[in-house]
N, C-alpha and C positions, 0 to 999 in steps of 0.2 A: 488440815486433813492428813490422817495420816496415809505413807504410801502403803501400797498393796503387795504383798508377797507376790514376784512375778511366779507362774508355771512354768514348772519344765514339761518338756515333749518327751513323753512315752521314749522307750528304747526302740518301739516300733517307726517311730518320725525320723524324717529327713534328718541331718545334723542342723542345727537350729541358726538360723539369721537373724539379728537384731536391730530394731530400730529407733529411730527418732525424729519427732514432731517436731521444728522449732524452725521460725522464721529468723532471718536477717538479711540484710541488703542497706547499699548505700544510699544516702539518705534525699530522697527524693524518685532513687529509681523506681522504688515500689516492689523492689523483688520477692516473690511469695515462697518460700522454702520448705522441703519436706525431706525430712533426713530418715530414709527407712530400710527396711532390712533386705535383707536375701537369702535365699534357701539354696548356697553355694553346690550343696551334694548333690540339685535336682538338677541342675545348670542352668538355673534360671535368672536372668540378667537381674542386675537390683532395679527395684523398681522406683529409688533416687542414686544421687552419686555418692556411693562407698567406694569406687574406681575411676579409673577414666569411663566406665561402658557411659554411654545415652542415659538420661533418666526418664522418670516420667511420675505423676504422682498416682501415691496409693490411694487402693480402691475404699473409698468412704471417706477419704483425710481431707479437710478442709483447709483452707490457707486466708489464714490469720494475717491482721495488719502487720507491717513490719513494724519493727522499732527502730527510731532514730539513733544511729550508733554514739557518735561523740561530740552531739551540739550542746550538750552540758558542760563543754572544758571551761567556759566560760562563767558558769551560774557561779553563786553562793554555795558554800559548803564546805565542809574538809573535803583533800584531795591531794594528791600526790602529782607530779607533772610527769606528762607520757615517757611510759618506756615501759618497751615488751617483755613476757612473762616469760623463765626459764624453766622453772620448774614449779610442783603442784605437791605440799603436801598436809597428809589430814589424820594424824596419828590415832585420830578414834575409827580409823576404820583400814588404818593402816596403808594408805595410800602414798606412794611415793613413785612421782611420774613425771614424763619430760612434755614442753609443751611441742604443739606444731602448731604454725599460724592456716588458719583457715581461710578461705576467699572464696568467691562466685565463679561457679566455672564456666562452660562455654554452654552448658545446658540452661542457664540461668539458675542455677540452686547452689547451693550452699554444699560445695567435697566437706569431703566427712573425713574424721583420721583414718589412717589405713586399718582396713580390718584386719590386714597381718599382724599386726600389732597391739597386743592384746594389753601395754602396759605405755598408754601414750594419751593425753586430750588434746585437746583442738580447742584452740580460742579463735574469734572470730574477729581478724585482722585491719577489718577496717570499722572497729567498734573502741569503744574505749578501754585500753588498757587494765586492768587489775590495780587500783587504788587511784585512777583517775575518775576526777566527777564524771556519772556518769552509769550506764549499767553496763559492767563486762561479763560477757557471755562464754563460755566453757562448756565444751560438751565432751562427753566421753561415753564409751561401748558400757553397756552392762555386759555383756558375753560376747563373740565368735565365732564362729564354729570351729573354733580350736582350745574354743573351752571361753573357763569365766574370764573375765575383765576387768579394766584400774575400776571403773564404779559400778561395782555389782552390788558394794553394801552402803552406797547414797542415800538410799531409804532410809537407812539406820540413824542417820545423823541426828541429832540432838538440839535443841533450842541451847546455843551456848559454845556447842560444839567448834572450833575451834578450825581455821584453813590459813594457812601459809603459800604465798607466792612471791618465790622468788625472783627478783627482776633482772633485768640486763645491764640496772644502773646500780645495782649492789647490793639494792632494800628489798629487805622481807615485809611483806604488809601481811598483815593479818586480819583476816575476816570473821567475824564472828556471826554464825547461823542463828536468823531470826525465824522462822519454818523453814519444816520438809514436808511440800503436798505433792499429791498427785491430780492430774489432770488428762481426762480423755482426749484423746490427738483429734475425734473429731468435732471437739469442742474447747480447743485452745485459748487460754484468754492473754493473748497477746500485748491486750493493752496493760492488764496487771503486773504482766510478766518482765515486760519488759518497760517497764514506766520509770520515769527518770526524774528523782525529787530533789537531784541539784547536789547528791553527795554520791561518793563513790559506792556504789554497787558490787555485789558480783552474782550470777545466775548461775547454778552446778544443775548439767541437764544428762537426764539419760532415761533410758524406757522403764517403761514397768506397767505393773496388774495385771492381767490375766494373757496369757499368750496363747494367740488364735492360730491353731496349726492349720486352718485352710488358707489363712492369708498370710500363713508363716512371718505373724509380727505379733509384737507386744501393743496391745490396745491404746496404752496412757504412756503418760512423761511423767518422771519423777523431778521436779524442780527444786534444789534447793536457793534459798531467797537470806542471802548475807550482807554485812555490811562491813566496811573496812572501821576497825576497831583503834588500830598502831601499827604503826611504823620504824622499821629502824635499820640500820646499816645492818648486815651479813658479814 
C-alpha cells in the first residue's frame, strides 16, 4: 500500500503537532503504547509522551498487541550480535541522523525523541538492535511545530531502497526496503508489524495521511518493512 500524502493545516491552524501509533514493551509486560502528537501553540499537554508531561491515550487509538522485542537473538537466521545503533542514514531521501535510545517511561508508554529536535530517531532500547535477529524498531517525527523532520519523506522510499546503520561496534549493516505501507492508528496491525521470522529486521515508523485538525494528529503510520541485506566494518 502505498503511503498517503500527509495534509498541512491551513495558515489559519494552531502550529501543527505530530504523531505516532506504535507499540512496544518488554516482553511479557504487555505494555500498550501510543506515541501522539501535540498542538504545542494551543498549550495543550501531549496526549502521550513527547516530554516528561503525563500521558494518556488518544481519542479513537486502539492499542495493539506488543511485540516481543529480542527473543529472536537465539532463532535461525542471518544476524549480527547486539550492539547499539549510532547513526541512521538513507541517501534516497537524504536522511542523515543521530540515534537516541527510547524506553518505557513512568506513564507506561513508550518517550518519544525530543520534539525539539527535528533532526534525531529513537530506537527502542530494549528491543533488538539494528542487524540483530529479530525486528528493530525506529521511530522518528514527520514534523514539529518548528517545521518539517528527519522522516518527512519515509513514504517516498522505494522497494530496494537502501538504510544504513551505523553501530557502536564499528559495522554499517545495511537494510534493504521490502514495502512502504500505511496503516490507520485505529487499526494497527501489530502482529504483521512487528513479527519476527528468525532474521534480522528493521521497522522505520512515522505518521502520515490525512491530518485531523480537530484532533490535531495525523490519522495513519507510515511503516517501512526492511531487512538486513550486508554487513561490513566503517
Amino acid at each position: 500500500m502505498t503511503a498517503q500524502q500527509p495534509s498541512e493545516p491551513d495558515s489559519a491552524s494552531p502550529a501543527p503537532g505530530r504523531s505516532l501509533l506504535w507499540p512496544a514493551a518488554a516482553v511479557g509486560l504487555g505494555f500498550l503504547l501510543v506515541y501522539n502528537s501535540f498542538d504545542a501553540s494551543a498549550g495543550v499537554q501531549p496526549p502521550t509522551t513527547v516530554s516528561s508531561a503525563p500521558a494518556t491515550t488518544a481519542p479513537g487509538a486502539t492499542t495493539p498487541a506488543a511485540p516481543t522485542p529480542s527473543a529472536s537473538a537465539s532463532t535461525a537466521g542471518p544476524g549480527l550480535p547486539r550492539s547499539e545503533p549510532e547513526r541512521i542514514s538513507i541517501r534516497d531521501i537524504a536522511v542523515d541522523a543521530p540515534f537516541t535510545p527510547l524506553s518505557i517511561g513512568s506513564s507506561g508508554r513508550l518517550d518519544a525523541p525530543p520534539a525539539d529536535d527535528k533532526n534525531l530517531v529513537g530506537w527502542f532500547k530494549d528491543g533488538a538492535t539494528p542487524g540483530e535477529r529479530g525486528t528493530s524498531v525506529v521511530a522518528g517525527h514527520v514534523d514539529t511545530k518548528t517545521g518539517p523532520a528527519v522522516f518527512l519523506y519515509l513514504r517516498t522510499l522505494k522497494k530496494g531502497s537502501a538504510v544504513d546503520i551505523t553501530r557502536e561496534d564499528g559495522v554499517v549493516a545495511t537494510f534493504k526496503v521490502d514495502t512502504v505501507e500505511t496503516f490507520s492508528k485505529a487499526d494497527f496491525p501489530s502482529d504483521r508489524v512487528y513479527d519476527d521470522n528468525g532474521t534480522a529486521q528493521l521497522r522505520l515508523i512515522t505518521c502520515g495521511g490525512e491530518y485531523d485538525k480537530r484532533a490535531k494528529d495525523y490519522k495513519d503510520n507510515v511503516v517501512v518493512f526492511a531487512h538486513l541485506a550486508s554487513a561490513k566494518k566503517s
